[in-house]
C-alpha positions in Angstrom: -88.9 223.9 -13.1 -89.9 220.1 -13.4 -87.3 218.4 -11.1 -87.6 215.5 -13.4 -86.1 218.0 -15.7 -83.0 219.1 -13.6 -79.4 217.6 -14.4 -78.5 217.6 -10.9 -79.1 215.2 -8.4 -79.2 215.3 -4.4 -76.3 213.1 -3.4 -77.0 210.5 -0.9 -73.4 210.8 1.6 -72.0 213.6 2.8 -68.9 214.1 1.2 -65.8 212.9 3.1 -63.2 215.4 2.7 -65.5 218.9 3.2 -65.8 219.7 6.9 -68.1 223.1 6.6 -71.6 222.5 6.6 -72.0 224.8 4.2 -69.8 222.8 1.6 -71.7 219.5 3.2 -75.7 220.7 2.4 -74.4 222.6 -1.1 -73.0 219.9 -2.1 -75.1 217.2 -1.1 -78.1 219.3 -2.5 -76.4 219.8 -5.5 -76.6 223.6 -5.5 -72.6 223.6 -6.4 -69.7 220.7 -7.6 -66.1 220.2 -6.4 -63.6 220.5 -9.4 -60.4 220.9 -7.2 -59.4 222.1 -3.8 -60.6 225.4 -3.8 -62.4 225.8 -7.1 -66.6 224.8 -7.4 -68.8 224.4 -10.0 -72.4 227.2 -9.4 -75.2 224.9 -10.3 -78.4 225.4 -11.5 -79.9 225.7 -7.9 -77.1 227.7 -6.9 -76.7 229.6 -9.4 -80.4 230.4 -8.7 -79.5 231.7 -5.2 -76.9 233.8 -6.7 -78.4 235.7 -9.1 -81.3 236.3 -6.3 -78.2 238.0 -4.0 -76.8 239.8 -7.0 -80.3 241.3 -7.7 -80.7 242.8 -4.0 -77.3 243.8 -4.7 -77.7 245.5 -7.6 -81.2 247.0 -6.4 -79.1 249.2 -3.6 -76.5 250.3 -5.6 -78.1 251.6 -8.6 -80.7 253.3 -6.3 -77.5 255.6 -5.1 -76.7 256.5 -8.7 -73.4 253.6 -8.7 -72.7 252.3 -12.3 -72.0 248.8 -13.4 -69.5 247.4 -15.6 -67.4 244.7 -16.0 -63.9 244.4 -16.2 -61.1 242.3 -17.7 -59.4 239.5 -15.4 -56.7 239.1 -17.3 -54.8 242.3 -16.7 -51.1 243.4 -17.7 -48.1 243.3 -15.6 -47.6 247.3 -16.3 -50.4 248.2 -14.7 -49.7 245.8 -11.4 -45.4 247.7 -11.5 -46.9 250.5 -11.6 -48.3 250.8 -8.5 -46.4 248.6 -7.0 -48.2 245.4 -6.2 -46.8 243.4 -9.0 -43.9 242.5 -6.2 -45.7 243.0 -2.8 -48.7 240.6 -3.8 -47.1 238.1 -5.7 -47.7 235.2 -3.4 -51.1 235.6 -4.2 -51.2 236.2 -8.2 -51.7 234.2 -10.8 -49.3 235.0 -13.4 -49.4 234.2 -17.1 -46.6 234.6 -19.6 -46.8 234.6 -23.2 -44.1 235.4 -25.6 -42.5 238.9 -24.0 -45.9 239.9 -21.8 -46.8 239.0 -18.5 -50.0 239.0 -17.6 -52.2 238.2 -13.7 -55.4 236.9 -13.2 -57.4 239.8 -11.5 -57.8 239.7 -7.5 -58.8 242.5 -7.5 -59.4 245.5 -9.7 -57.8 249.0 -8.9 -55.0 248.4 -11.5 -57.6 248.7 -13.9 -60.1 250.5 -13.1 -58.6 253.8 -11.9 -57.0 253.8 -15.8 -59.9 253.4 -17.0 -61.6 256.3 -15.0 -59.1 258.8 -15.9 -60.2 258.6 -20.0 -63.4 260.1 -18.9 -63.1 261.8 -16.2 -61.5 265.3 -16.3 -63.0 267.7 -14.2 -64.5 268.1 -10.8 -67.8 268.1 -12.2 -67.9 264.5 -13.4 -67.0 263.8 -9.8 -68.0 261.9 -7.5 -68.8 258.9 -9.2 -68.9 255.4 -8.6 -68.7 252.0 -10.7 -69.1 248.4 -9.6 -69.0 245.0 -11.0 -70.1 241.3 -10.3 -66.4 239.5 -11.2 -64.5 236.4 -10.7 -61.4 236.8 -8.7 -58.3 234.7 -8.3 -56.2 234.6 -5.5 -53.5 231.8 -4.8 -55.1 230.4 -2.0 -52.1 227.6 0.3 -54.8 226.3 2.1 -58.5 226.3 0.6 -61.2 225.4 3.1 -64.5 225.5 5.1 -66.0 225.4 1.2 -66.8 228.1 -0.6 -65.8 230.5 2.2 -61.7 230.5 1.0 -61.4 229.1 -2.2 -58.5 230.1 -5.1 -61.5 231.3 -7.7 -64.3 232.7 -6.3 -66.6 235.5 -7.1 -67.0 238.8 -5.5 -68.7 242.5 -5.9 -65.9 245.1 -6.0 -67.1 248.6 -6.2 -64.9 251.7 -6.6 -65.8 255.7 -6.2 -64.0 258.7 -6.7 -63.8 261.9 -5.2 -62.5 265.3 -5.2 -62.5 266.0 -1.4 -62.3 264.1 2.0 -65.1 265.5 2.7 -67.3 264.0 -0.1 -65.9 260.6 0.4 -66.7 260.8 3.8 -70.2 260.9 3.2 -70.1 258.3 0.4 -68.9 255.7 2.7 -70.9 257.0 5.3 -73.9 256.1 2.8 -72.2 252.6 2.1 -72.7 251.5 5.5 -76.2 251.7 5.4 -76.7 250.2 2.5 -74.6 247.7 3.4 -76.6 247.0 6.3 -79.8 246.9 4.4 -78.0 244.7 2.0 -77.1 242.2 4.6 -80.6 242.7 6.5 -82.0 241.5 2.7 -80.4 237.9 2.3 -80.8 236.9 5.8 -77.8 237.8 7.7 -79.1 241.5 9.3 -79.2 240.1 12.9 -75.9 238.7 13.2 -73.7 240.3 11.0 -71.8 243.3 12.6 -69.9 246.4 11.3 -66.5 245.8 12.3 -63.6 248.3 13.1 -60.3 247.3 11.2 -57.2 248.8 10.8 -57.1 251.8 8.2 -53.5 251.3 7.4 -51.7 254.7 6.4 -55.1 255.6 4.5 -57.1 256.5 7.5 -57.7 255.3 11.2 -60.0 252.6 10.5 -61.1 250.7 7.8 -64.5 248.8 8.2 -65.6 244.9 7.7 -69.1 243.3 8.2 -68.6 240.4 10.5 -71.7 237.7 10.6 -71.6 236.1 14.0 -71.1 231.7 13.6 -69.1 228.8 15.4 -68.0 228.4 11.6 -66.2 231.5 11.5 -62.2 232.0 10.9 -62.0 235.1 12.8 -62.1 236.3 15.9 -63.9 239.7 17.0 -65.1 241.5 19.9 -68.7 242.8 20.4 -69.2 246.1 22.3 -71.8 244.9 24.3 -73.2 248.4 24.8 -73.6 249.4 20.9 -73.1 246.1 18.9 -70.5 247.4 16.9 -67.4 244.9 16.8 -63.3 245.6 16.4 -61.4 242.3 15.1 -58.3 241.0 16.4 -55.5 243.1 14.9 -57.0 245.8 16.4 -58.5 245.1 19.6 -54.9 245.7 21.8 -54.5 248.9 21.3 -58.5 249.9 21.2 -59.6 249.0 24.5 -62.7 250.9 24.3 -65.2 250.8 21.2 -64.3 253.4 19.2 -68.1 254.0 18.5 -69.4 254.4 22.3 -66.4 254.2 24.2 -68.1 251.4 25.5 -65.3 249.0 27.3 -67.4 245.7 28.2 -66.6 242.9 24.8 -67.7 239.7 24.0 -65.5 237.5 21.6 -67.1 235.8 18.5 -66.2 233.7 15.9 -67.2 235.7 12.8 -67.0 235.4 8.7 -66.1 238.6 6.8 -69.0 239.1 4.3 -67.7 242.1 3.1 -65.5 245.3 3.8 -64.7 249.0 3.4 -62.2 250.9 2.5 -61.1 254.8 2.3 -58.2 254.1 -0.1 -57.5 257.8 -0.8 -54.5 257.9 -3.4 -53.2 254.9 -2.6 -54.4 253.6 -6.6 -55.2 257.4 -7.9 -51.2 259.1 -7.5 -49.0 256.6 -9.0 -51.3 256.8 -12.3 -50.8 260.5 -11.6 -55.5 261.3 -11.8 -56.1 264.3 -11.1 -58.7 266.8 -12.3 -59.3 270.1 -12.9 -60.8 271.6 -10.1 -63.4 274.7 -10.0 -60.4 276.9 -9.7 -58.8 275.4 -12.7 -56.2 273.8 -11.1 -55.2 270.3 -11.0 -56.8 268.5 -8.2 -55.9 265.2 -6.6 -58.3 262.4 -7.2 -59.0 260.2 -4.0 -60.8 256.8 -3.6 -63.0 254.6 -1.5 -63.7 250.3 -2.1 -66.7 248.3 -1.3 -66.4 244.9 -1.7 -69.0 241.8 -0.9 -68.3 238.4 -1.5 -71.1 236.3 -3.6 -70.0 233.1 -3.2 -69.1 233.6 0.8 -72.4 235.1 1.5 -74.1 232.3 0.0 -71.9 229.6 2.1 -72.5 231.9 5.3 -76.4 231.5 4.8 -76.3 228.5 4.8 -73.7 227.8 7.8 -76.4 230.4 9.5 -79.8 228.7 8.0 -79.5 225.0 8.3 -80.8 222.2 10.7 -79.9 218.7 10.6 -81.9 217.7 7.7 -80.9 220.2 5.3 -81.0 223.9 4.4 -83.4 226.7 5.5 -83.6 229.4 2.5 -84.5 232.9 3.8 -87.4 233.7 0.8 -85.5 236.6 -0.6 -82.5 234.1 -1.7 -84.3 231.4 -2.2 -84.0 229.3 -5.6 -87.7 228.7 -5.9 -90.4 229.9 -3.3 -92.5 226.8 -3.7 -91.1 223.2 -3.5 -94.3 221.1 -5.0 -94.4 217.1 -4.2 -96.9 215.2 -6.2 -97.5 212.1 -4.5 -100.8 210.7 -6.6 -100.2 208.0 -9.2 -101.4 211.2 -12.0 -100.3 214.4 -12.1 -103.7 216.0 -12.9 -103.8 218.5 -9.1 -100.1 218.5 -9.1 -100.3 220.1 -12.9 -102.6 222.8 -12.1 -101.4 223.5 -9.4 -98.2 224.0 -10.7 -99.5 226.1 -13.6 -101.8 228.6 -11.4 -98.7 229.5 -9.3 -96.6 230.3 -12.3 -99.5 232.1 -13.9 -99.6 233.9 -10.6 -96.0 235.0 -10.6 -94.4 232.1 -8.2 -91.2 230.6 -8.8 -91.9 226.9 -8.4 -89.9 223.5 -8.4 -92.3 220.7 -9.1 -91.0 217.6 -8.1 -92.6 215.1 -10.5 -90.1 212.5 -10.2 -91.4 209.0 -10.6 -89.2 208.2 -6.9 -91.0 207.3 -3.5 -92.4 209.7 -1.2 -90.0 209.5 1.6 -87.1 210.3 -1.0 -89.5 213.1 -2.2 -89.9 214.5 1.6 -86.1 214.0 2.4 -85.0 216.0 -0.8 -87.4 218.9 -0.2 -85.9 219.0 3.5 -82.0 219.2 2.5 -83.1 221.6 -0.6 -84.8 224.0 1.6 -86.7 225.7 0.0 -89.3 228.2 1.7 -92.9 226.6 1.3 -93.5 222.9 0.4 -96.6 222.0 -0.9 -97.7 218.4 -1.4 -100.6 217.2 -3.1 -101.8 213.3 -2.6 -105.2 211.1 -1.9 -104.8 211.7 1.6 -104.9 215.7 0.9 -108.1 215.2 -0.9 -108.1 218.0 -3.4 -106.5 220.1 -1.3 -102.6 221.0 -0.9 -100.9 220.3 2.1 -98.9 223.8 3.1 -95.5 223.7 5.1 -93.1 226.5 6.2 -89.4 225.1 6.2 -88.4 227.6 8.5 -90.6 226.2 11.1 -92.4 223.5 10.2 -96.0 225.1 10.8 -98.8 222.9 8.6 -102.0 223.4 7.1 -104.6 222.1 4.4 -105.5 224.9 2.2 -107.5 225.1 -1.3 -105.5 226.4 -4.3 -107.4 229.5 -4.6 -106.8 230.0 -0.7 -103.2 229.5 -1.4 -102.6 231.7 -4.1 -104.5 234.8 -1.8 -101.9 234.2 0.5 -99.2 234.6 -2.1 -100.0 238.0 -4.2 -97.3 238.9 -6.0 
């Protein structure tokens, strides 16, 4: 991508009514735009990042046979009465009325998708089976803040199994965890994001969040020091060991929930009366489990977790671009090529070939933050100048050199 090319532009002051760093460096590096309290704008940059997370994402799931669809956000009122939620969440919906119908944006999707389910699946041979989707939630949000970490619209991964026995949903959300935690260990977050005891409700004894460790977090857990495992705060007085180790030495964090998990059993799956004929014959009961990561909010917590005072610090598995190439020579003869060998070579490059001066060249690259910046100037003499962002290690290489280091 020539950045010549790109619509967006790096703004020059930090905007006055966003406290979050990560709403400051998106913004400012125009990876997303403010329509309203609450609601952003994915840029092309951002965007970018997004689809890199949604990839890893999708990688893990589809490797343990999940199925993705995607599902309406406009969804009926019926649906919402008849479990129930239509009156016990509706300080959160957005509601819609037309003519005789009422109608909610989706914020979340078990009103529709267990209905769906039970048109195809009939016995307990189709079972278990699990569906997921990449979707756009809304949620009416009082107080939107710390950027695109609580916002009214934002967009999450919501994934849903089913299951004939407690048993076999036990060792579907068993297998969650881990890839969970090979999700998270992906994008960046591995080292400081905990799995988190929660409160199971009536559904079982505990429920489980992942928790990344950051001063800009909104809530507050405890670390077993002894396992690493974590209980948050509505929990924590009446567990005053880890539930894990029995460990009974904590420290408190502040944390951001990334994502959670859920043994819903037939919370969703009774009041739409799903069950399926088991091997006997017989009707059997339908249970669930929920698996939810938050796109946008894992995108603001990399950056509230990779950032230094001049910008962003892409890990290289989210990053927009691997390369960020600066031509600084009056032509763009070296620049050109080597712009073109790296993209014949596989590379995802942004070439910044804007006629601008060198200083605002270097600052951009800096708040941008992307992985490797090469620059290429009289003073490099034919050869590239070679930077890590993520710690600032230099070195003169050849273009051939370079690309050996890079093998796709």
């Amino acid at each position: 991508m020539r950045q010549s090319k790109l619509f967006t532009k790096t703004l020059k002051h930090l905007p006055k009514d966003e406290a979050s760093s990560n709403a400051q460096l998106l913004l400012k590096g125009g990876y997303i735009d403010k329509l309203m309290a609450g609601v952003y704008s994915i840029l092309p940059l951002g965007w970018a990042v997004v689809n890199r997370l949604e990839a890893i994402i999708r990688s893990e799931l589809n490797s343990i046979g999940a199925q993705e669809v995607f599902l309406p956000a406009l969804q009926p009122k019926e649906l919402w009465s008849t479990t129930g939620r239509w009156e016990t969440m509706k300080d959160i919906l957005y509601t819609v009325q037309q003519a005789d119908q009422e109608y909610t944006l989706g914020s979340t999707h078990e009103e529709v998708v267990v209905p769906l389910m039970q048109k195809f699946v009939h016995s307990y041979k189709d079972l278990p089976v699990a569906v997921y989707q990449f979707q756009t939630k809304f949620r009416r949000e009082l107080r939107p803040k710390s950027g695109i970490l609580r916002g009214r619209e934002f967009l999450m991964k919501d994934q849903y199994s089913f299951h004939v026995s407690v048993e076999d949903l036990n060792r579907y959300y068993d297998m969650m965890k881990q890839v969970y935690q090979r999700i998270f260990q992906q994008v960046g977050l591995g080292d400081v994001t905990h799995l988190t005891f929660a409160s199971g409700g009536a559904f079982s004894k505990y429920s489980h969040e992942y928790q990344t460790v950051t001063p800009a977090g909104e809530d507050t857990i405890y670390i077993c020091q002894q396992c690493q495992l974590a209980i948050n705060r509505e929990i924590k007085a009446d567990t005053p060991v880890c539930p894990q180790c029995q460990g009974q030495e904590f420290i408190e964090q502040r944390a951001i929930e990334v994502g959670n998990i859920f043994k819903l059993m037939a919370k969703f799956t009774e009041p739409f009366n799903f069950m399926v004929a088991g091997a006997d014959g017989k009707p059997q009961p339908v249970i669930m489990g929920c698996y939810g990561i938050g796109i946008g909010r894992m995108l603001g917590t990399i950056v509230e977790i990779h950032h230094d005072a001049h910008g962003i610090i892409w890990p290289e598995a989210v990053s927009p671009y691997t390369f960020h190439l600066l031509n600084l020579h009056n032509d763009s003869v070296q620049a050109d090529q080597v712009y073109t060998t790296l993209q014949l070579a596989g590379h995802t490059v942004l070439f910044d070939d804007r006629a601008v001066s060198a200083g605002i060249k270097f600052a951009d690259a800096d708040l941008l933050g992307l992985p490797i910046r090469l620059v290429v100037s009289p003073k490099t003499q034919g050869k590239i100048e070679y930077r890590r962002r993520v710690n600032d290690t230099t070195a003169l290489v050849g273009l051939d050199e370079l690309v050996k280091r890079h093998v796709q």
